[in-house]
Each structure stands twice: as C-alpha cells, then as structure tokens.
C-alpha positions as semicolon CSV with decimal commas, in nm:
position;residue;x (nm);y (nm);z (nm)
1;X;-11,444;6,915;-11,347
2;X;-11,183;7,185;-11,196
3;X;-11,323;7,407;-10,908
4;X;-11,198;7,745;-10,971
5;X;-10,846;7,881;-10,862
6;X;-10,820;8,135;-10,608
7;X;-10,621;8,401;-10,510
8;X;-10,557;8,537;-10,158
9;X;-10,886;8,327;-10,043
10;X;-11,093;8,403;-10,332
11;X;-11,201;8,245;-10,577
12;X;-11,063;8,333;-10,908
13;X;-11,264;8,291;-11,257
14;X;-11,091;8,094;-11,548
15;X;-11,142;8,264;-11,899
16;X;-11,385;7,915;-11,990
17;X;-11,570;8,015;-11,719
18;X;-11,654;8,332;-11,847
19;X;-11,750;8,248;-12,195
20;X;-11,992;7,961;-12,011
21;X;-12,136;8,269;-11,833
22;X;-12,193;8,461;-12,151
23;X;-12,336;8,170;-12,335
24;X;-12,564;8,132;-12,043
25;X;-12,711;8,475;-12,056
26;X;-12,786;8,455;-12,389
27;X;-12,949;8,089;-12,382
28;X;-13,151;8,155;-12,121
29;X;-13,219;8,534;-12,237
30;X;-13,448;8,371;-12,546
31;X;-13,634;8,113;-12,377
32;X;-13,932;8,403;-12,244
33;X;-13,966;8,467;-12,668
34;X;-14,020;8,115;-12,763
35;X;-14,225;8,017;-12,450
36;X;-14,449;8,313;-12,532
37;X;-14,459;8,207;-12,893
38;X;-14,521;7,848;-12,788
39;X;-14,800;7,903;-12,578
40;X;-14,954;8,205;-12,813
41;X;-14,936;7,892;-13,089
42;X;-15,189;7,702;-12,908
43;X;-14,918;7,475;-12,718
44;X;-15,044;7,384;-12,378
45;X;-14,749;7,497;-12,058
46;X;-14,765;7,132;-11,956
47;X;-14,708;6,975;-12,326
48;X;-14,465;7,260;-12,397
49;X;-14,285;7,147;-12,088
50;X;-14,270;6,791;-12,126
51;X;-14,143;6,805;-12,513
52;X;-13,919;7,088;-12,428
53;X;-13,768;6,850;-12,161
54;X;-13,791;6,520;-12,373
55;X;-13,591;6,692;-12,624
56;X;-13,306;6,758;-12,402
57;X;-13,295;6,442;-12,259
58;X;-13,273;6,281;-12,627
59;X;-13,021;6,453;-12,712
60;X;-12,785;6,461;-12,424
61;X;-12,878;6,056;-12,329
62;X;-12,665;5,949;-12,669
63;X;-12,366;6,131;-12,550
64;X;-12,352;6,033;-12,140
65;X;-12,424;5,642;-12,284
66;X;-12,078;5,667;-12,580
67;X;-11,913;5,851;-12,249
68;X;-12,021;5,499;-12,007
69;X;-12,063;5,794;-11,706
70;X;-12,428;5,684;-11,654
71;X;-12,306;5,478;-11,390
72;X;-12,185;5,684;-11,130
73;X;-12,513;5,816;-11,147
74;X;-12,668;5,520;-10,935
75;X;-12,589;5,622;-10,584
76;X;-12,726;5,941;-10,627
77;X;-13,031;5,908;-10,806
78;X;-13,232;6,057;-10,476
79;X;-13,061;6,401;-10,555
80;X;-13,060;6,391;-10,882
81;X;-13,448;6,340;-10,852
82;X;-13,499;6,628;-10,609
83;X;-13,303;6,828;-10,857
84;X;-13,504;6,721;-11,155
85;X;-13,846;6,840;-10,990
86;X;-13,720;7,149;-10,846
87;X;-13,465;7,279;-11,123
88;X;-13,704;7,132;-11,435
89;X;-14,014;6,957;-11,328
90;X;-14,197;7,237;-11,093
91;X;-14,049;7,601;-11,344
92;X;-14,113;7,473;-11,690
93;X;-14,499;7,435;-11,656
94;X;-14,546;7,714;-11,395
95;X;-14,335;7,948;-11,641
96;X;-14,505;7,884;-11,987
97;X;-14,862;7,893;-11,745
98;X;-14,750;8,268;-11,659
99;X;-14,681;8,387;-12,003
100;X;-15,016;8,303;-12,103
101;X;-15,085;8,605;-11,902
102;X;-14,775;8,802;-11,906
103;X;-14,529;8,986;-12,159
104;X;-14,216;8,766;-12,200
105;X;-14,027;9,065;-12,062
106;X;-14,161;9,034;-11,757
107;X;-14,160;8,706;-11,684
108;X;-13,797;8,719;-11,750
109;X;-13,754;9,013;-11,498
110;X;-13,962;8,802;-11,256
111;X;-13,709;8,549;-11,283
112;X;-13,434;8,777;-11,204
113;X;-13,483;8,768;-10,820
114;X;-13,357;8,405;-10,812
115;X;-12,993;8,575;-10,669
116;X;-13,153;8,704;-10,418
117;X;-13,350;8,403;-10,337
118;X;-13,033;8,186;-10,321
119;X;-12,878;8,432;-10,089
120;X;-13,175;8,421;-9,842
121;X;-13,212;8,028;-9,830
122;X;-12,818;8,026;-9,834
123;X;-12,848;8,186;-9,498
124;X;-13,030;7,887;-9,379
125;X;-12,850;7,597;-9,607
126;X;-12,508;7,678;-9,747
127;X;-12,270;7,885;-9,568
128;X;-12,019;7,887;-9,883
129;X;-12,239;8,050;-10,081
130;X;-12,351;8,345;-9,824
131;X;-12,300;8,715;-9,972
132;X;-12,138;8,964;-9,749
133;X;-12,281;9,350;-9,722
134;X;-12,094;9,473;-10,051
135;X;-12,244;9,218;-10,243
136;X;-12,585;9,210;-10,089
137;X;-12,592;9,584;-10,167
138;X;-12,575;9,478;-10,539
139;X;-12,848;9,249;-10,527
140;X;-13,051;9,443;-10,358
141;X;-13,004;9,723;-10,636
142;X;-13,102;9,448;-10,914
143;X;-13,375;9,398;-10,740
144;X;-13,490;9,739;-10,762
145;X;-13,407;9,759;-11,080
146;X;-13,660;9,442;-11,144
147;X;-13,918;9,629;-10,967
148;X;-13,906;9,946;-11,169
149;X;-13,825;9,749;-11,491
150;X;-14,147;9,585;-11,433
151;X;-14,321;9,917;-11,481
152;X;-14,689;9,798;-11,386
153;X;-14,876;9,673;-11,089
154;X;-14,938;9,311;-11,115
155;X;-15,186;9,299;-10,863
156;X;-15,407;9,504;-11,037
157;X;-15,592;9,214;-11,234
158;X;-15,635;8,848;-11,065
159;X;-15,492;8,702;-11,413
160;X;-15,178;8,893;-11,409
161;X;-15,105;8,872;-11,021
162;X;-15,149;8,451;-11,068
163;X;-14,921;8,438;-11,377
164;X;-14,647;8,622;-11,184
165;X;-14,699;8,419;-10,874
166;X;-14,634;8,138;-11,086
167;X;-14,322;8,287;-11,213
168;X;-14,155;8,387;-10,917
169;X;-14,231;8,003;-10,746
170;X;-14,077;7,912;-11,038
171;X;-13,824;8,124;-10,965
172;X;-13,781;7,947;-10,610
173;X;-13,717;7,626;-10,785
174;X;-13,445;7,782;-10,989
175;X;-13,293;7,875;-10,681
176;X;-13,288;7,520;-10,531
177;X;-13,158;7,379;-10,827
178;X;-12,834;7,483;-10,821
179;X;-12,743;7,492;-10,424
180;X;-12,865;7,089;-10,453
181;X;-12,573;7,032;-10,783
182;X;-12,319;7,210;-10,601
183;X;-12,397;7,046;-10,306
184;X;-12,431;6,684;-10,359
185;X;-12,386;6,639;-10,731
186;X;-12,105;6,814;-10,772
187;X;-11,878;6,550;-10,836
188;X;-12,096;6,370;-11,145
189;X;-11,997;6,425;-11,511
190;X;-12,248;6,698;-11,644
191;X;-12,379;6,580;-11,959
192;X;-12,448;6,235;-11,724
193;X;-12,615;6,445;-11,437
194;X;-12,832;6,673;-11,696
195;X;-12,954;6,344;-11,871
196;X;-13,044;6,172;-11,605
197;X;-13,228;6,483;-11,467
198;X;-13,413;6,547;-11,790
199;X;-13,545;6,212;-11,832
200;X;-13,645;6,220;-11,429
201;X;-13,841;6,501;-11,492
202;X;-14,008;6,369;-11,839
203;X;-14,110;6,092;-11,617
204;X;-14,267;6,362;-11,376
205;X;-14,407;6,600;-11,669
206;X;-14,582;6,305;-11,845
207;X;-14,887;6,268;-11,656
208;X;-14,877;6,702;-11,615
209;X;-14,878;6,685;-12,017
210;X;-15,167;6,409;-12,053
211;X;-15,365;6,671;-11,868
212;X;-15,281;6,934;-12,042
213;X;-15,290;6,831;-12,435
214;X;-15,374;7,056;-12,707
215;X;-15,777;7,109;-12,760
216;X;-15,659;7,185;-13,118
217;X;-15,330;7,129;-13,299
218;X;-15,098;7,427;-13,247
219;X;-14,938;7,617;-13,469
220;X;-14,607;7,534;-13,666
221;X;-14,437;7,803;-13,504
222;X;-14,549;7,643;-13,176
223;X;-14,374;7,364;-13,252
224;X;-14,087;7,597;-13,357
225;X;-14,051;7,745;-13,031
226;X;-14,065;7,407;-12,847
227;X;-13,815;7,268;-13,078
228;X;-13,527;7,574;-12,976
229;X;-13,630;7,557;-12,599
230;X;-13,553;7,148;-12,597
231;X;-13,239;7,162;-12,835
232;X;-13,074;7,513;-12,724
233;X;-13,236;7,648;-12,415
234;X;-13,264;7,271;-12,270
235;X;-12,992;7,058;-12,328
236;X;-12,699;7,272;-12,448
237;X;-12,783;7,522;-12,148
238;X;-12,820;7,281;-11,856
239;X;-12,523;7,157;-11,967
240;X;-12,298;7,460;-11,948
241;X;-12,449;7,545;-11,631
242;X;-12,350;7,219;-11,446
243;X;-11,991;7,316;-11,545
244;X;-12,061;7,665;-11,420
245;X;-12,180;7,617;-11,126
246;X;-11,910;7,347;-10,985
247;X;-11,629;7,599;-11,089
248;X;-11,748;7,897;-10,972
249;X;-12,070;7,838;-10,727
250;X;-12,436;7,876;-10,737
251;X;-12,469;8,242;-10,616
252;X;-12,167;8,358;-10,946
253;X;-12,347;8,129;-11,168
254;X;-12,708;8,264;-11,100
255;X;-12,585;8,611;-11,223
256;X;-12,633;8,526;-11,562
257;X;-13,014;8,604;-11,446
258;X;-12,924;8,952;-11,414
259;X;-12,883;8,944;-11,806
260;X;-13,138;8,756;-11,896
261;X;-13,388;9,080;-11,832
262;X;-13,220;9,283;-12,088
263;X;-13,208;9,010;-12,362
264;X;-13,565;8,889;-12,319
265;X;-13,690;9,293;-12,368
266;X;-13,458;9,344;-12,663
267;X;-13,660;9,040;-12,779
268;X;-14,004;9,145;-12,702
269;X;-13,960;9,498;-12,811
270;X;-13,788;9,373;-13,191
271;X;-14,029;9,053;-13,199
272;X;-14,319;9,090;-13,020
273;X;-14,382;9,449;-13,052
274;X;-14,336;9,483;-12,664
275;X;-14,323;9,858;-12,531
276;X;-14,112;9,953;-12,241
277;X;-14,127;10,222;-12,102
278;X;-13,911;10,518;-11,919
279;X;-13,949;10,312;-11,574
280;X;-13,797;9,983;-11,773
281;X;-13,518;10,188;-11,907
282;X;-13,437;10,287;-11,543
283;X;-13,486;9,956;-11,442
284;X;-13,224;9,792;-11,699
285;X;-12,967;10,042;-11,564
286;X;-13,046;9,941;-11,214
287;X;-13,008;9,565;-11,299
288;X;-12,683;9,638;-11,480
289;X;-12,602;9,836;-11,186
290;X;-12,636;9,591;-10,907
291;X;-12,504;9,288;-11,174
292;X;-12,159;9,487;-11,178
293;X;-12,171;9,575;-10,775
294;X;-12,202;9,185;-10,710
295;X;-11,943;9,071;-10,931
296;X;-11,722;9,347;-10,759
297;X;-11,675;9,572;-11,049
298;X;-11,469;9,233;-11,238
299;X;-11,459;9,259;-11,646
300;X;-11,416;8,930;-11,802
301;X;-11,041;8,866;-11,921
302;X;-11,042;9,015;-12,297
303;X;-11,155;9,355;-12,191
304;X;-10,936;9,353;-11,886
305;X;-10,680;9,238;-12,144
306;X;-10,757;9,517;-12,402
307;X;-10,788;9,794;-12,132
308;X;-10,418;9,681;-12,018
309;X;-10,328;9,785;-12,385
310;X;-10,512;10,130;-12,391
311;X;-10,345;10,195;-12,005
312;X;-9,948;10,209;-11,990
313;X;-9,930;10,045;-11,595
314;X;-10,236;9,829;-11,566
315;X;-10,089;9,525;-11,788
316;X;-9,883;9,447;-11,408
317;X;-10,222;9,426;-11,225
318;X;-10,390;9,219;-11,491
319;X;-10,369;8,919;-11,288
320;X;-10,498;8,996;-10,990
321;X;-10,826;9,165;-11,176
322;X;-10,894;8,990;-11,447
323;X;-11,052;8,656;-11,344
324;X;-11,277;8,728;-11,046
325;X;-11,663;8,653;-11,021
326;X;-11,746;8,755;-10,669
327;X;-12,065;8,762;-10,553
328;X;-12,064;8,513;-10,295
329;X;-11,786;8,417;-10,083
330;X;-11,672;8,059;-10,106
331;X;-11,782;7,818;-10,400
C-alpha cells in the first residue's frame, strides 16, 4: 500500500482514492436500512452482530490464506485485537440495540460526529491527523447540520435518549478504529488485517450473541438484511477502508460519514416511509456544507477534469486542484 503523494507539503489524493471514498459512502450509507430491517425482523443486535461479522470474516479469510499474508499478522495480533473490539466488537451490537428505538436516519446522523470525535482525541493521540481552524470550522458546521437534521429532542423519552447514547459510543469506537490502523497497522496487507479483525471480534461477539438469541425465529427478510450487512457492508467495506485510510489518513477517510446521513434518509424516506422534515432539509445542507469546507472546497478528479473542459484556462491548474482531500493535516 502507497501513502498518498503530496504537493507543496500536502497530501495529494490519487483518483483510486477517490472512487474508495465514494464506494465507502455508499456502503456504509445502507447499513442503518438493513440494521433497522434486521432488528424490526425479530433479529436480536447481538446475533445480528455476530453473523453480520462471521460473514465477513468467511469471506475475506479464503482470500488473505491463497494471498499467504496471514503471517505478518503474528506480531501484531495485540493491535489488531484492540482494533477488532473497538472498530467491530463494541458498534455493531450497540448500533442495531439503538435502532430498535430509533429511525435509521438518525442513527446514521448520530454517527456522523465520528470526524469530530477523531479530531478531539487527535489532540491528545495523533498529531498528524490534527485539523487546523479552516477545517475545524467545517466540522463544526456538519455538526450543526447533524443537530438540526436530527429534528427532535432525544431526551424527551428514556428509550430514545438510551438508543442514541448507544449510537454515539458507538460512534467513539468508530473513531478509535481508524487512528489504531493508521497507527500501528498500517503496514499489514488489508484483506489480512480485516480478516483477522473480523474473526477477533466473532470470537468476542459469540458469547454477546448466546445471550442475545432469537425468542422466535426472525423473519426472512431479517436474515436478508444480515446477509447484505456481512457480505457488502462488512467485508467488502472494511476492506476499502483499510486502503483508505493508509493513503490518505483517518480524519480524510472518516468524511465519508458526512455522506452517509444523506444516503441513509434517502433510504428511510423511499423504504421505510421515514418523514423528514424542514429542520432535516436544513440539516443535509449544513452537513454538505461543512463536508465541502473540510475537504477545502476539492472536487474529485472527473469533475475537476470536466470543469477544465467547460473553462478555457483552468485545464493549467488542474493539477494542483484536482487530487486534494484535506481535512487534516498530515496522514
């Protein structure tokens, strides 16, 4: 794995980098829609966690054995553990727990403020990935825009204000997560890494799901949903993301959260039958808002590309803008 190029001391974004991003957003956009359909199905958080996870680790094990890069994995087994429970082990359950109270909108918009939870515990554990005022500006606009997106007051019944507590320390997790690959698993092959991490956590989730088994069988679209989130959401995701994060950093590759939001309420309002509304509007422009403040105003490549075309004079500057990610300096 390449770390990204840079360009006058920052760090530059390669075209694969971008289409990893955009794949991101939309494979962790659909999870909140399947989770809520899983758990709506009569699937239990901490089955629908474990099989979700077991799934993943079947089918990226296969590939990481044919590659012979389980091996390199043995002297870091400690972080790949601590990984494991905070990335996997710890969100999963506390996530699908949280939609059994919440719309799948807003657990998604809960989940948003991971950002700005890597930039506060990057002021206390990774200087490389520490935002500077510009780019603090734009989280701080997303996270606004989660605020009014959210459109109600959780705390106004105990169920609701629980389910999004468990969100957002799920949330923490998914902050941890990535700081501890960049950190000290950078170096690991991904598929390898996201095998060994799934099959950690399975480990972890088993006696969670032994708890937590079905008081009747669930529902076929239960199984449905589980099926997507361990196949697609799962395995090809955590994938792409170990790639995404080693080339351009933990605080660019946690944007993709910014997105998420607006997928997961397209979702809920075609599928679910989800209303939003005119404070969830405003808060979608707000997250878009602060997602294109952080990045520092960057369009991926094509439309940089395609612009040049439309603009006689900005095909000489297409270098210099096209490739940038920037929301936090270093990476």
């Amino acid at each position: 794995m390449r770390a990204a190029r840079k360009r006058h001391g920052v760090a530059l974004v390669s075209a694969r980098a971008w289409a990893i991003f955009a794949a991101l957003a939309v494979l962790w956009g659909i999870p909140y829609l399947f989770i809520k359909v899983a758990v709506d199905g009569g699937m239990p958080p901490g089955t629908l966690a474990w099989g979700r996870v077991v799934l993943g680790a079947l089918v990226l094990s296969p590939w990481a054995l044919r590659a012979g890069t389980l091996r390199a994995l043995r002297s870091h087994w400690r972080w790949l553990a601590a990984y494991a429970i905070a990335e996997i082990a710890i969100p999963f359950p506390l996530i699908a727990a949280g939609e059994q109270h919440l719309p799948s909108s807003l657990a998604a918009i809960i989940i948003a403020a991971v950002p700005l939870i890597i930039a506060l515990l990057a002021l206390r554990f990774d200087r490389a990935e520490r935002v500077n005022g510009r780019q603090m500006v734009g989280l701080v606009i997303g996270m606004f825009g989660v605020v009014a997106l959210v459109g109600v007051d959780v705390a106004g019944r105990l169920s609701t204000l629980l389910g999004a507590g468990a969100i957002l320390l799920a949330a923490v997790g998914y902050s941890a997560g990535p700081m501890i690959l960049k950190k000290h698993l950078y170096d690991l092959e991904p598929r390898a890494a996201m095998s060994a991490s799934l099959a950690i956590a399975a480990l972890a989730l088993t006696p969670v799901a032994l708890l937590d088994l079905p008081s009747r069988l669930p529902s076929a679209s239960a199984f449905g949903g589980v099926a997507i989130l361990g196949l697609l959401c799962t395995a090809t995701a955590f994938s792409l993301m170990a790639v995404l994060v080693v080339d351009v950093g933990a605080g660019r590759a946690s944007v993709t959260t910014y997105l998420n939001p607006v997928i997961a309420v397209a979702l809920g309002v075609v599928v679910l039958g989800e209303q939003p509304g005119a404070s969830a509007i405003a808060g979608l422009l707000l997250i878009l808002a602060g997602s294109w403040i952080s990045t520092d105003g960057r369009l991926p490549p094509g439309i940089t590309r395609a612009a040049a075309r439309l603009r006689p004079g900005l095909g000489d500057q297409r270098p210099a803008v096209s490739h940038r990610l920037e929301v936090a300096d270093g990476g």
